[in-house]
LUMNU-278946 format. One record per atom (N, C-alpha, C): residue number from 0; z, x, y; atom name; chain. Coordinates in Angstrom, 2 decimals, padded with zeros to 5 digits. Layout:
BEGIN
MARVEX    n        w        u        v  atom  chain
MARVEX  NUM        Z        X        Y    CA      A
...
# end
This chain:
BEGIN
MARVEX    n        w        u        v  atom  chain
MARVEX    0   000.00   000.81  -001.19     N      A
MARVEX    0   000.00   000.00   000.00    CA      A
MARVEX    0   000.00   000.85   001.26     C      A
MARVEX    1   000.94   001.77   001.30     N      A
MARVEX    1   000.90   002.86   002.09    CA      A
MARVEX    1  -000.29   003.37   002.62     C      A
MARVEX    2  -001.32   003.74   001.50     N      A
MARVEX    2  -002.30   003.98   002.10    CA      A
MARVEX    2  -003.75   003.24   002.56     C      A
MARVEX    3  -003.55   001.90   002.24     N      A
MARVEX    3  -004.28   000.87   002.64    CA      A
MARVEX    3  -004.45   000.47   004.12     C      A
MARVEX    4  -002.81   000.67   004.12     N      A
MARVEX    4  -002.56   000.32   006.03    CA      A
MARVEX    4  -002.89   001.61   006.88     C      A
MARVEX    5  -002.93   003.17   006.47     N      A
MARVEX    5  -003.24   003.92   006.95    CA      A
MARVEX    5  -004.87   003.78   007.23     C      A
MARVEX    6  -005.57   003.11   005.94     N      A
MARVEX    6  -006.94   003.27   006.52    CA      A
MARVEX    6  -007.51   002.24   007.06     C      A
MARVEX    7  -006.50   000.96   006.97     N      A
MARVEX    7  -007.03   000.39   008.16    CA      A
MARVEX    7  -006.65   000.85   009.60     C      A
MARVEX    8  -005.62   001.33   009.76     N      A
MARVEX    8  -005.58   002.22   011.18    CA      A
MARVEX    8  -006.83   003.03   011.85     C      A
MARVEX    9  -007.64   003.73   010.74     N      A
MARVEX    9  -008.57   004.22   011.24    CA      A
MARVEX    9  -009.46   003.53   011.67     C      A
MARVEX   10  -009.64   002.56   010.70     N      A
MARVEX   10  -011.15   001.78   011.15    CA      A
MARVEX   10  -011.02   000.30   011.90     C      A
MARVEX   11  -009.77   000.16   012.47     N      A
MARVEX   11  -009.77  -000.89   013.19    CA      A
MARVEX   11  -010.29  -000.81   014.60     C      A
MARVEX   12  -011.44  -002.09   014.43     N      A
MARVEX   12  -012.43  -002.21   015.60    CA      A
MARVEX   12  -012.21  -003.26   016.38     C      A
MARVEX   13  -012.57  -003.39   017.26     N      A
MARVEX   13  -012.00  -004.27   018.00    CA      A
MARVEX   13  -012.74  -005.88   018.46     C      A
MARVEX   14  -012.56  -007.06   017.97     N      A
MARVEX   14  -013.19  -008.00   018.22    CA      A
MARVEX   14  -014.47  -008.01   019.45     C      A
MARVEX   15  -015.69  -007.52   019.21     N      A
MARVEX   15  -016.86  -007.69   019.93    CA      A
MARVEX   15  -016.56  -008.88   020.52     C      A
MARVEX   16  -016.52  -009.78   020.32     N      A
MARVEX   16  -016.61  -011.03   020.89    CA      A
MARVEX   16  -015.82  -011.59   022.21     C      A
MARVEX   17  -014.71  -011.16   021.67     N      A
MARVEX   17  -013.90  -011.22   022.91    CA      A
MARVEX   17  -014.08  -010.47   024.08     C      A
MARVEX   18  -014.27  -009.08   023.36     N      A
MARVEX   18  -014.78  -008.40   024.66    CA      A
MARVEX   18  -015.59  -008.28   025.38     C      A
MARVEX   19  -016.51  -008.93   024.38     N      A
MARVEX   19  -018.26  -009.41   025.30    CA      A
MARVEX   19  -017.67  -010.70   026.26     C      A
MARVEX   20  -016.84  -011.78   025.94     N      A
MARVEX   20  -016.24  -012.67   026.67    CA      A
MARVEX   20  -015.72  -012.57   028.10     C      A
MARVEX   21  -014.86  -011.21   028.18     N      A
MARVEX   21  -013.82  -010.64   028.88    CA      A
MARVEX   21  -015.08  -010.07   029.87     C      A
MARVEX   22  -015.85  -009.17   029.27     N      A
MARVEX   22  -016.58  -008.66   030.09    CA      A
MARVEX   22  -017.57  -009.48   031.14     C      A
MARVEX   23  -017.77  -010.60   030.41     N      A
MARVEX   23  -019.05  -012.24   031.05    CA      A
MARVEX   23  -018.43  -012.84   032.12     C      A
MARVEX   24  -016.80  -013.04   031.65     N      A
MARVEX   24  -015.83  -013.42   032.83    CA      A
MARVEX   24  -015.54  -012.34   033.89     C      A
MARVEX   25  -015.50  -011.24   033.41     N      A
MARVEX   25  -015.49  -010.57   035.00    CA      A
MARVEX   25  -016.85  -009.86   035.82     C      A
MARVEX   26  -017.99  -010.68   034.89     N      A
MARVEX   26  -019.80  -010.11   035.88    CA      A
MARVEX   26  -019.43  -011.81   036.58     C      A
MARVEX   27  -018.79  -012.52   036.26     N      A
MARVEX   27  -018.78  -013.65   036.78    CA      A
MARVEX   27  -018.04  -013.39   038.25     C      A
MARVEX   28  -016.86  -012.87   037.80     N      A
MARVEX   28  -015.90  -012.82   038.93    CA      A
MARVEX   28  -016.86  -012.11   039.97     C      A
MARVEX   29  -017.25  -010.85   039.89     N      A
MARVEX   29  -018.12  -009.68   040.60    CA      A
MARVEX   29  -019.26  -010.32   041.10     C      A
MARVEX   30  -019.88  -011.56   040.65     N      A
MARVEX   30  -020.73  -012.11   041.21    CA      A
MARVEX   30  -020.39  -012.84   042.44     C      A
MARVEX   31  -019.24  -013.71   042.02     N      A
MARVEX   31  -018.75  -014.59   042.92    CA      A
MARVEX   31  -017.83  -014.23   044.50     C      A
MARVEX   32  -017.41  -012.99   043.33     N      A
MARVEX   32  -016.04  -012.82   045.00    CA      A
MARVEX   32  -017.03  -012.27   046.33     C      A
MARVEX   33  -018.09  -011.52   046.33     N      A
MARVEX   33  -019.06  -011.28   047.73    CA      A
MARVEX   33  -019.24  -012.71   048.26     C      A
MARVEX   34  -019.41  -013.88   047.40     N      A
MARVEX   34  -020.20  -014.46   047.65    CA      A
MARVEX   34  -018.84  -015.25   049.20     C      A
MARVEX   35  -017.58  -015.03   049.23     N      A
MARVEX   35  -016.33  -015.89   049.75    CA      A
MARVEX   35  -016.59  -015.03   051.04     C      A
MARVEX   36  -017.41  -013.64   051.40     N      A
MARVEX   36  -017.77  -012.85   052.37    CA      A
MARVEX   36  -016.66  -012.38   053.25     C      A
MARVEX   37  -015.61  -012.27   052.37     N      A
MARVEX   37  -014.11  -011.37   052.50    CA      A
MARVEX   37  -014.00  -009.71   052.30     C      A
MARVEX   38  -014.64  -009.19   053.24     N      A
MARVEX   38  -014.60  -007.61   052.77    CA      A
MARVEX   38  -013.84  -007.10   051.76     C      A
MARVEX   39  -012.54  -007.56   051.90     N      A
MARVEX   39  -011.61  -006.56   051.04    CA      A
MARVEX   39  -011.72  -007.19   049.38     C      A
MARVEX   40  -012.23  -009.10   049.26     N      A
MARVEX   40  -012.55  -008.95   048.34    CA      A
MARVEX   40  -013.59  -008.67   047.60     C      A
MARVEX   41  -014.72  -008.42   048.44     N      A
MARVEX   41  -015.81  -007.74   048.35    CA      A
MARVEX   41  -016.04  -006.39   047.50     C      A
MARVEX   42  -015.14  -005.94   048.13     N      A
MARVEX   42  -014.63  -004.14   047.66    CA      A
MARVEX   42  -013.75  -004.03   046.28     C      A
MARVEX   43  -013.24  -005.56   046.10     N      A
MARVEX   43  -012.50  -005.28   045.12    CA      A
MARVEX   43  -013.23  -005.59   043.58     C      A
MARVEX   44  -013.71  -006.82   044.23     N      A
MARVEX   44  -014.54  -007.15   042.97    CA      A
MARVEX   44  -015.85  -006.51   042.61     C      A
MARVEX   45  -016.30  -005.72   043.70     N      A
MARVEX   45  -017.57  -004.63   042.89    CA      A
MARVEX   45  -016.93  -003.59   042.56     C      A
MARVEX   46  -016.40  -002.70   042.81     N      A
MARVEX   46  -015.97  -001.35   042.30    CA      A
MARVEX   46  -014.58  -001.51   041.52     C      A
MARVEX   47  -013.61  -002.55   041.92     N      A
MARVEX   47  -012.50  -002.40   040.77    CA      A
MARVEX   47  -012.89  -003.42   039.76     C      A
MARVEX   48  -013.49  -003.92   039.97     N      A
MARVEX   48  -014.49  -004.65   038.52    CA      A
MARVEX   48  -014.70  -004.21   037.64     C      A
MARVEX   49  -015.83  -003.58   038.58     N      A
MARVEX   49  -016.87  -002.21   037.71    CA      A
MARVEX   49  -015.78  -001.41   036.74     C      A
MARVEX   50  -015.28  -000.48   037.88     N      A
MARVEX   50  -014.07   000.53   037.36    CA      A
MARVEX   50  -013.79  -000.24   035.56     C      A
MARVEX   51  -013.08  -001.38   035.86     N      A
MARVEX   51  -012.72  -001.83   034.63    CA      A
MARVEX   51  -013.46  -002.05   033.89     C      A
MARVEX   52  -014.61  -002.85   033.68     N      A
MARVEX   52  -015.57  -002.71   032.49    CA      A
MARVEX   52  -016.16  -001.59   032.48     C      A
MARVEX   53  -016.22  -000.69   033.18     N      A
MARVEX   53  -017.30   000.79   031.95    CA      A
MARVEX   53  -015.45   001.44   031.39     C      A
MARVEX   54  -014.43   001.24   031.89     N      A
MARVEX   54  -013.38   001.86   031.00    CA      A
MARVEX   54  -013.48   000.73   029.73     C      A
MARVEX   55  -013.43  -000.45   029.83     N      A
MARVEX   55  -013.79  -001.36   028.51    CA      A
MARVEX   55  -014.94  -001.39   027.72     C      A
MARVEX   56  -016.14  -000.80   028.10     N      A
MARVEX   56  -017.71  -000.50   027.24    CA      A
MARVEX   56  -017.14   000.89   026.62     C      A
MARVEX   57  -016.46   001.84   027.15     N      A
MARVEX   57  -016.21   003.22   027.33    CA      A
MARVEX   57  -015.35   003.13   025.78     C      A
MARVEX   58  -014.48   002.32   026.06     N      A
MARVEX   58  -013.07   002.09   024.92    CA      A
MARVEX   58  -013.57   001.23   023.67     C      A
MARVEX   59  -014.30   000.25   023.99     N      A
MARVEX   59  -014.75  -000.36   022.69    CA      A
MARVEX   59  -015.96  -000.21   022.35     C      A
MARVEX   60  -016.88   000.17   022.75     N      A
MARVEX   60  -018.27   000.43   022.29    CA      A
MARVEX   60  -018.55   001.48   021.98     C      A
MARVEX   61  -017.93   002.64   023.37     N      A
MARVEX   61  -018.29   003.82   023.01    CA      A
MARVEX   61  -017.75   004.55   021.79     C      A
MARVEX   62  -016.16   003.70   021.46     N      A
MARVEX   62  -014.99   004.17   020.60    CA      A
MARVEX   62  -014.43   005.75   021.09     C      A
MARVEX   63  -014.53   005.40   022.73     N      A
MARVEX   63  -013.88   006.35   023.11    CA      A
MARVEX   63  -011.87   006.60   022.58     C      A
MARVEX   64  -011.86   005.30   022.07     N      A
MARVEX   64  -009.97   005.29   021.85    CA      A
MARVEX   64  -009.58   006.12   020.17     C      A
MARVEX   65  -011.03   006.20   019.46     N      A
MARVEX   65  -010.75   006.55   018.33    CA      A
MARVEX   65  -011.35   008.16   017.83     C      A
MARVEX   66  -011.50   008.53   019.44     N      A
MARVEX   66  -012.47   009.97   019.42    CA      A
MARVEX   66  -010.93   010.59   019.43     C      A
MARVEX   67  -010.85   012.31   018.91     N      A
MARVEX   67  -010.50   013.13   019.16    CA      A
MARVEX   67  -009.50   013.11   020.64     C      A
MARVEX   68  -008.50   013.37   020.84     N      A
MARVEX   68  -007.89   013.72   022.34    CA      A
MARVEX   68  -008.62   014.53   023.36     C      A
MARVEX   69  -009.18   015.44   022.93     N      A
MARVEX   69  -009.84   016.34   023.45    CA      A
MARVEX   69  -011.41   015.93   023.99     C      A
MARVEX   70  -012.39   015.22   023.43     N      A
MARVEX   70  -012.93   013.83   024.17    CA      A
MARVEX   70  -012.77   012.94   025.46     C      A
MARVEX   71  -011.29   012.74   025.35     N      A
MARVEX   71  -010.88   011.91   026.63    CA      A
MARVEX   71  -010.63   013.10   027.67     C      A
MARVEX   72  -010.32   014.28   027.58     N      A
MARVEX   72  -010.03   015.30   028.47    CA      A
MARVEX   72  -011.21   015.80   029.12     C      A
MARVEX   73  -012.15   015.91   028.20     N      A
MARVEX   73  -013.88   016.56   028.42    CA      A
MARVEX   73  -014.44   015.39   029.68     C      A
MARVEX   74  -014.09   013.97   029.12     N      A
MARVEX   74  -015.04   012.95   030.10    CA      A
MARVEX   74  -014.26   012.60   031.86     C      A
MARVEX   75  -012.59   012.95   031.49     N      A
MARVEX   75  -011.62   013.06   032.97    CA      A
MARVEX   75  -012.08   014.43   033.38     C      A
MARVEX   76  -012.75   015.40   033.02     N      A
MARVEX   76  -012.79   016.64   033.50    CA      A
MARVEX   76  -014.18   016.44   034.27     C      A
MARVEX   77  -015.38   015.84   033.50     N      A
MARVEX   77  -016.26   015.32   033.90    CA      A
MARVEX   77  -016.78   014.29   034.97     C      A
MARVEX   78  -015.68   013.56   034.98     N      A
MARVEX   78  -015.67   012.35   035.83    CA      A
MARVEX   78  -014.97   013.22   037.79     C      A
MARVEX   79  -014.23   014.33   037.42     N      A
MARVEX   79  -013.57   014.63   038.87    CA      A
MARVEX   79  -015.01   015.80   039.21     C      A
MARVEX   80  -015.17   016.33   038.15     N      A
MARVEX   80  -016.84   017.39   038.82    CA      A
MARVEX   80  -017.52   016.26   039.69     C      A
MARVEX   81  -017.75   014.82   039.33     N      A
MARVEX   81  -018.16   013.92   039.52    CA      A
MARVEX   81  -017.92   014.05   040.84     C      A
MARVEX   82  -016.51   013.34   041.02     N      A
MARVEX   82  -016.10   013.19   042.40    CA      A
MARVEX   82  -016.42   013.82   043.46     C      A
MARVEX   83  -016.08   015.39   043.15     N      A
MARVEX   83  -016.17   016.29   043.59    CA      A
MARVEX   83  -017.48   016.80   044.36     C      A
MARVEX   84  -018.29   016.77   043.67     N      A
MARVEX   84  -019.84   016.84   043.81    CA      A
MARVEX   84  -019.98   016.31   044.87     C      A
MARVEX   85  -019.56   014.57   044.55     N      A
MARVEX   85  -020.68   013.39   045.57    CA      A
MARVEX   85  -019.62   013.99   046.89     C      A
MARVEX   86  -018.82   014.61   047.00     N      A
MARVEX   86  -017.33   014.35   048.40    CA      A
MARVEX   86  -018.22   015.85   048.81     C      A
MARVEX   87  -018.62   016.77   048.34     N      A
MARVEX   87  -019.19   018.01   048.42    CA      A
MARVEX   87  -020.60   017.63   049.40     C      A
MARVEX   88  -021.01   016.60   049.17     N      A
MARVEX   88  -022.94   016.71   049.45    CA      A
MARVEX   88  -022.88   015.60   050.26     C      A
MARVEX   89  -021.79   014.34   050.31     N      A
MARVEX   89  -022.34   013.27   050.84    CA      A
MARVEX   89  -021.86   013.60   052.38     C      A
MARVEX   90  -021.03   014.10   053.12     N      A
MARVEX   90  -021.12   014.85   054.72    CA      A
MARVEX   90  -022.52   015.35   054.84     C      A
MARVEX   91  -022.92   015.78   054.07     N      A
MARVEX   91  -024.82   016.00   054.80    CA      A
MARVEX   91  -025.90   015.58   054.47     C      A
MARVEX   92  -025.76   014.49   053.30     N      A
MARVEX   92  -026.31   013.32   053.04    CA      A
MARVEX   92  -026.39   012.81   053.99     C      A
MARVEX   93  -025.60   012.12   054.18     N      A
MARVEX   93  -025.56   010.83   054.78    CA      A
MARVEX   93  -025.19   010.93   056.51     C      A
MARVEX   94  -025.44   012.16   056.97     N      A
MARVEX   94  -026.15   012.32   058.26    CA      A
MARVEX   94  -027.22   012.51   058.36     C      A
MARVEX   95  -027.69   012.35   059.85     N      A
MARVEX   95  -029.01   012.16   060.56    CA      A
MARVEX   95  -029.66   013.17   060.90     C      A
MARVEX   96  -029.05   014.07   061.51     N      A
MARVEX   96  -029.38   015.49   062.12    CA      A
MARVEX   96  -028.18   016.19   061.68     C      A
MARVEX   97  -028.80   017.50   061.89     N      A
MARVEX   97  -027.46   019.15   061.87    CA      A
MARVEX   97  -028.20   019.83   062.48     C      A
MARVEX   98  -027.55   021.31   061.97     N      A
MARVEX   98  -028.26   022.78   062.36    CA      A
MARVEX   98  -029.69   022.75   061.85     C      A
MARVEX   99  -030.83   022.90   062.89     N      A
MARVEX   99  -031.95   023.07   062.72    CA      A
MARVEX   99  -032.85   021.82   061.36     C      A
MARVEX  100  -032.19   020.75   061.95     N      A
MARVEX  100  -033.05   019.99   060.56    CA      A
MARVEX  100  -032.73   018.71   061.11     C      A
MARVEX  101  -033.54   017.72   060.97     N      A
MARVEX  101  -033.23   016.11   061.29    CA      A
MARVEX  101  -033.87   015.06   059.83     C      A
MARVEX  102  -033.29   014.30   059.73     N      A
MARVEX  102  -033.67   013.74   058.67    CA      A
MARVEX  102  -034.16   011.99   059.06     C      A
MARVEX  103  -035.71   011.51   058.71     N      A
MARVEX  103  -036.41   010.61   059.86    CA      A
MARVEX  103  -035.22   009.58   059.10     C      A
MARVEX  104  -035.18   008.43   059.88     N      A
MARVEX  104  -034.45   007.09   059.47    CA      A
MARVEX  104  -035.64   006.56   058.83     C      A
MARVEX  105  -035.01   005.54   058.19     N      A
MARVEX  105  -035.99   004.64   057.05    CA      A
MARVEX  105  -035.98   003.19   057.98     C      A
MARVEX  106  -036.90   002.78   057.63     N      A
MARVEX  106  -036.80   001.41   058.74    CA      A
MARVEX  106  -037.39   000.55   057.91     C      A
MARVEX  107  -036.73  -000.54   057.64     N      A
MARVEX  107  -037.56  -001.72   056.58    CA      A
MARVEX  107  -038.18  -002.48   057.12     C      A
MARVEX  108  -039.23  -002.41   056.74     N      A
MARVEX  108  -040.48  -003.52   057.25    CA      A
MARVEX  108  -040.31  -005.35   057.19     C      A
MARVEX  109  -040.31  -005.80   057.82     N      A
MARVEX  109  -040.33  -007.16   057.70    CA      A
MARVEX  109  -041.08  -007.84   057.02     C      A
MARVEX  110  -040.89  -008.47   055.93     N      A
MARVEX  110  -040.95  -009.13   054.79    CA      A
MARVEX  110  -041.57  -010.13   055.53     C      A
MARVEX  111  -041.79  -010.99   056.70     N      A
MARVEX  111  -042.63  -011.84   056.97    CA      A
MARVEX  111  -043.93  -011.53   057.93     C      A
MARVEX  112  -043.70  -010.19   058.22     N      A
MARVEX  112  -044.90  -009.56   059.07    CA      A
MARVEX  112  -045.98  -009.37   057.77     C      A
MARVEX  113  -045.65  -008.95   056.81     N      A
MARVEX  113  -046.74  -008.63   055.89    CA      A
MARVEX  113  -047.71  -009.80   055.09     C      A
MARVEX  114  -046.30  -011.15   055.07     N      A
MARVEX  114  -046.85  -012.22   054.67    CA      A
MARVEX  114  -048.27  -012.85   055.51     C      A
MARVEX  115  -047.53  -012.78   056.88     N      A
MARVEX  115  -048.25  -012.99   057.92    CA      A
MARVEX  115  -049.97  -012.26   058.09     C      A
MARVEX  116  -049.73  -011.01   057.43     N      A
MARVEX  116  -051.04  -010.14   057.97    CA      A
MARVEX  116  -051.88  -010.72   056.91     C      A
MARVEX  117  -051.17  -010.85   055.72     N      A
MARVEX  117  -052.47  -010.84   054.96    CA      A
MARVEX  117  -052.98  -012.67   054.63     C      A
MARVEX  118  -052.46  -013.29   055.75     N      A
MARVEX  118  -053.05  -014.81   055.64    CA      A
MARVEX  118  -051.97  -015.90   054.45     C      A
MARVEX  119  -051.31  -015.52   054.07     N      A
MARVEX  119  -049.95  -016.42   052.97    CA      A
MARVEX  119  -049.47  -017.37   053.55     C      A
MARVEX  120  -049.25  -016.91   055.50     N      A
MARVEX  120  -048.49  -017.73   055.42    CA      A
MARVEX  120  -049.34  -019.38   055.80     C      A
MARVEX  121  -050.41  -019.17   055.96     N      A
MARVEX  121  -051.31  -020.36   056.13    CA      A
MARVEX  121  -051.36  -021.13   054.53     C      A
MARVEX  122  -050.94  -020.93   053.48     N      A
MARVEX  122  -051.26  -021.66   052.33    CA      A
MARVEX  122  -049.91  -022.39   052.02     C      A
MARVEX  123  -048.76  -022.25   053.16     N      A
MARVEX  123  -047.24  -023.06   052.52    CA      A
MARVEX  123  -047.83  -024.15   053.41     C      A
# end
């Protein structure tokens, strides 16, 4: 018996279903909370959403919970290079000009000027 329950320890997986559930209910939530046009819940429900389902795809799909310890250390070691990187590059990203260099702005074209040019809008 002893060792029956040991090997189900190993191979216990975790109800797909539910977690496909869990996950449907919160693309739901992430859909909806922008929609109340509350910044802060805005912010919360895309990125601490997010945050939570790729740690839940990560844990049950990937079977990140049943990898090695040393696994979970490799992908937190990975994830702050991460950080690190974008906090490294995005100060000169995401300016306009510096020392000897300007970077042109992007300007989006109007979606009804084009309708307009090419005769569309005469057929509504």
């Amino acid at each position: 018996m002893a060792q029956a329950a040991t090997h189900e320890e190993h191979h216990d997986h975790p109800n797909y279903v539910r977690v496909w559930a869990i996950l449907l209910v919160l693309l739901v939530i992430s859909v909806l909370g922008p929609m109340l046009e509350i910044q802060v819940v805005t912010l919360i429900t895309a990125f601490g959403i997010a945050i939570v389902k790729a740690y839940m795809v990560a844990k049950n799909f990937m079977h990140l919970n049943i990898e090695p310890r040393y696994v979970a250390y490799l992908m937190g070691t990975m994830l702050i290079f991460m950080f690190l990187l974008f906090t490294a590059v995005a100060p000169d990203v995401m300016k306009y000009e510096g020392v000897n260099w300007t970077k042109e702005k992007v300007v989006q074209p109007d979606p009804g000027a084009a309708h307009a040019a090419h005769g569309d809008a005469e057929h509504h």
